[in-house]
C-alpha positions in Angstrom: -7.2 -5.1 -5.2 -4.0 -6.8 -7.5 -2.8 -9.9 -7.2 1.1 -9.7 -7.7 3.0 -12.4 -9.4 6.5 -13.4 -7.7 9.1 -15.0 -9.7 12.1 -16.3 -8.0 15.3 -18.5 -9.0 15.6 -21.8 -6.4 19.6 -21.9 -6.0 19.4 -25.0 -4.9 23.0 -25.8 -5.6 23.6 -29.3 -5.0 25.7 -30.1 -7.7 27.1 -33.2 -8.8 30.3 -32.8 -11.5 33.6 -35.1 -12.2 36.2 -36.1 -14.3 39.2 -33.8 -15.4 39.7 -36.7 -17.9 36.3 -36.0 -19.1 36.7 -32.2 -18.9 34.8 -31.5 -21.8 31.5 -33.6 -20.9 28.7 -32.2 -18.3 25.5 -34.3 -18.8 22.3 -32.4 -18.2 18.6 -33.7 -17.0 15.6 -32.1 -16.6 12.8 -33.0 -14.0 10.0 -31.6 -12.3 10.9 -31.4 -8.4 8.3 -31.6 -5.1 8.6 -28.5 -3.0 7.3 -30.4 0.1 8.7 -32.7 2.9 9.4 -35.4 -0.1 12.1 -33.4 -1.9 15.3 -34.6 -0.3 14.2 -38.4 -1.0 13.5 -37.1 -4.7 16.8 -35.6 -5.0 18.4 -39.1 -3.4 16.1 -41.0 -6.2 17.4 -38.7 -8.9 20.7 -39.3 -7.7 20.7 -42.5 -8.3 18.8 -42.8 -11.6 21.6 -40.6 -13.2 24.5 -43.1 -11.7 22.4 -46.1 -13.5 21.9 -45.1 -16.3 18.2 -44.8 -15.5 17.2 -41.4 -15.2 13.9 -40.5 -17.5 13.4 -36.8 -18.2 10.5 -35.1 -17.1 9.5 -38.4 -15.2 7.1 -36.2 -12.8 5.9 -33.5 -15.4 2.1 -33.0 -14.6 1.3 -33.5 -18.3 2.5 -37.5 -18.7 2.8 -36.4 -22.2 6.1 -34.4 -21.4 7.8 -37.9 -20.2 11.0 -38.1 -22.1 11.3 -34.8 -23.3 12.4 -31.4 -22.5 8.9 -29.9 -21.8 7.2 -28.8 -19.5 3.4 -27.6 -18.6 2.2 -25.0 -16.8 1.7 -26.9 -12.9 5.8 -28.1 -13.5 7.1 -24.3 -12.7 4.8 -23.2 -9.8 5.4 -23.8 -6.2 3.4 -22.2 -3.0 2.6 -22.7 0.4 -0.5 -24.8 0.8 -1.5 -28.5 0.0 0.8 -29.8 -2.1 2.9 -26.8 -2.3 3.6 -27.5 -6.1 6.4 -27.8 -7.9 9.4 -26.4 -9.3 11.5 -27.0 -12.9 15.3 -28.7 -11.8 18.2 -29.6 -14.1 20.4 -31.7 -12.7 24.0 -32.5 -13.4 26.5 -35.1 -13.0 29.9 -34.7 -14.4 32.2 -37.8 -14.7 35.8 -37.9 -13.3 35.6 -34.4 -11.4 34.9 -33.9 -7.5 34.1 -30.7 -5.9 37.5 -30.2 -5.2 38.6 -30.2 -8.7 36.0 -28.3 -9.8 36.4 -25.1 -7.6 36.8 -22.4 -9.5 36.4 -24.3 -13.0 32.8 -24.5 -12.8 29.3 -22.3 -12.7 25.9 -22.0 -13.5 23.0 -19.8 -14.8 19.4 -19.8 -15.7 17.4 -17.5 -18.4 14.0 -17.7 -18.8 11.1 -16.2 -20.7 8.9 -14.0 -19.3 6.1 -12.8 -22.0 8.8 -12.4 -24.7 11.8 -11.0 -22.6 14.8 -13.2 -21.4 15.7 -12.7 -17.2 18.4 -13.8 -15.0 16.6 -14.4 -12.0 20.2 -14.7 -10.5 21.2 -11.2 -11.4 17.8 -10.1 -10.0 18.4 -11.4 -6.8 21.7 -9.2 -6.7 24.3 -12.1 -7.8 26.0 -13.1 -10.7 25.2 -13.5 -14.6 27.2 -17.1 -13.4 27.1 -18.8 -10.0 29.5 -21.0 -8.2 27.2 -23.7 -6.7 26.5 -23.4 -2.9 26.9 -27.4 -2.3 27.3 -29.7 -4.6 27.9 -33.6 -3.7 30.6 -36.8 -4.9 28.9 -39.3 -5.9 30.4 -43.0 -7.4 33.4 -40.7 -9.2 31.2 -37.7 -9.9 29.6 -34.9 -8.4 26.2 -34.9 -8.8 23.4 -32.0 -8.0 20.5 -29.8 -9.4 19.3 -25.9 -10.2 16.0 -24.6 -10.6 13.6 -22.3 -11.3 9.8 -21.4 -10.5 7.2 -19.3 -10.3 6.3 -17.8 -6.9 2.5 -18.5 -6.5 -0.5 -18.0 -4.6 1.0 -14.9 -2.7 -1.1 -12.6 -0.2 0.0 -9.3 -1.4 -2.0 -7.3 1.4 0.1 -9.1 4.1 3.1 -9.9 2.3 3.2 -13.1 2.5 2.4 -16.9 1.4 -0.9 -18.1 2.0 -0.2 -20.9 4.8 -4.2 -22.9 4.1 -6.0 -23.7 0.8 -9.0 -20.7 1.5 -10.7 -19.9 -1.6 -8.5 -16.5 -1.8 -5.4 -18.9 -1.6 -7.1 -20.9 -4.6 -8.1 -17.9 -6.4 -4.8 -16.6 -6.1 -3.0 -19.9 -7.3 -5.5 -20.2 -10.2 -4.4 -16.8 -11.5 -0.6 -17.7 -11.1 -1.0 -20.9 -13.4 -2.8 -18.6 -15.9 -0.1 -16.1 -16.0 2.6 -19.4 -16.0 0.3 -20.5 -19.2 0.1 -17.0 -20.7 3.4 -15.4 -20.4 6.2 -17.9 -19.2 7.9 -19.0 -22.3 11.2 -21.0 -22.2 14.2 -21.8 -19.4 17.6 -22.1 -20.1 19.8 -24.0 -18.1 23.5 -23.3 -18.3 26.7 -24.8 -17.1 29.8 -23.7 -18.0 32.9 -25.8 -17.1 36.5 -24.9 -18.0 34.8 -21.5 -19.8 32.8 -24.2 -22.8 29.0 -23.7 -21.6 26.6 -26.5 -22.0 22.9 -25.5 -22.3 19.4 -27.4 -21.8 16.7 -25.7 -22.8 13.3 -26.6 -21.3 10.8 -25.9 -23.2 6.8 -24.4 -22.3 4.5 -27.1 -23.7 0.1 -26.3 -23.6 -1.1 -26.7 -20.3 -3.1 -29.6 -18.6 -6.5 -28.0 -18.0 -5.9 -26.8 -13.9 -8.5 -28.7 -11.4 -12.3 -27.1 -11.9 -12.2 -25.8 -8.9 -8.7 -23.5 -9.5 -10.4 -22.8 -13.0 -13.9 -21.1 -11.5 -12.1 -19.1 -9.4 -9.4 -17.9 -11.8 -11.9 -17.1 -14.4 -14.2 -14.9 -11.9 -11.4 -13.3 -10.9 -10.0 -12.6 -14.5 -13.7 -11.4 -15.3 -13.7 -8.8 -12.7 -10.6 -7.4 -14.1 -7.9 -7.7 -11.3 -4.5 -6.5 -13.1 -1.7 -9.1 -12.7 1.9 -7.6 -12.5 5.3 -9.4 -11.8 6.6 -8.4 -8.2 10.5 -8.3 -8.4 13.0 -10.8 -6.8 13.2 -11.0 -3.0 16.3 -12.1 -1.7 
């Protein structure tokens, strides 16, 4: 049996950009985003954070040691189907003086990220573009404001080809395995905006992991001892 390893890019393109005055300035943020019921109130939160001058990176990094940096840990870049359903690494955007309007045309994104030693476009392997327009995007007090991310694909049933929908120690074993491979082989994310063809970059960067829940850990590590080959399954569209 293999347990397969799914990495996607999360277009969640709700951008927020303004200001041809302010052409030359994009302001980038970084923050680890809820993949459950909770996330449109996160993004509204966010939102407004950036507008106040208030927004903390890495606010809701699972290792409270990443607040106010560009780090992240291993839990930050993993989402799933189950429980919590985890989590997924956002950069978010707001861009004085613009509106959607203005920016059509002017303005894309795009993401690299590490994956044990070699650099990936998840948009490219999901059959788009080295640089993406954003799907939606969002004016906000004389901006626009919105987000991008990236995340692992975790905990995935690979006999059935799909997520596992309850937390049944095959679910956890399989989730255990993903945030080992996260720890072992997911290196740095890039996240890129270019406006007006000058490209601004944040770089988020893979910090040691918070030791995963004992539970996630037994199971991993009997898994890992019986020798179960991990591989990464290519982007699904």
């Amino acid at each position: 049996m293999k347990k397969v390893l799914v990495l996607f890019a999360v277009l969640t393109m709700v951008f927020g950009l303004l200001s041809t005055a302010n052409a030359d300035l994009v302001n980038l943020y970084l923050d680890t985003t809820p993949n459950d019921s909770t996330r449109a109130a996160f993004f509204t939160a966010t939102y407004a954070a950036i507008d106040n001058g208030s927004m903390v990176n890495q606010t809701h990094s699972h290792d409270i040691a990443n607040v106010g940096t560009l780090k992240y840990a291993d839990a930050d870049y993993l989402v799933y189907s189950f429980g919590d359903n985890g989590s997924r690494l956002h950069t978010y955007y707001s861009i004085p003086g613009e509106t959607t309007a203005s920016l059509a045309g002017r303005f894309q994104v795009s993401i690299l990220y590490q994956d044990a030693g070699v650099w990936y476009n998840p948009y490219v392997a999901c059959g788009l573009d080295e640089w993406v327009t954003p799907g939606s995007w969002v004016n906000y007090n004389g901006k626009v404001m919105g987000s991008m991310g990236n995340a692992i694909w975790g905990a995935w049933d690979e006999a059935n080809d799909d997520w596992y929908r309850t937390a049944s120690p095959e679910a956890l074993a399989a989730l255990a395995l993903d945030l080992q491979y996260v720890h072992d082989y997911i290196g740095d994310t890039r996240f890129l905006a270019r406006l007006d063809g000058v490209v601004y970059e944040l770089r988020a960067e893979h910090t040691a992991a918070v030791p995963l829940p004992g539970t996630l850990m037994l199971l991993g590590s009997g898994l890992v001892g019986l020798g179960l080959i991990r591989k990464r399954k290519f982007f699904k569209r």
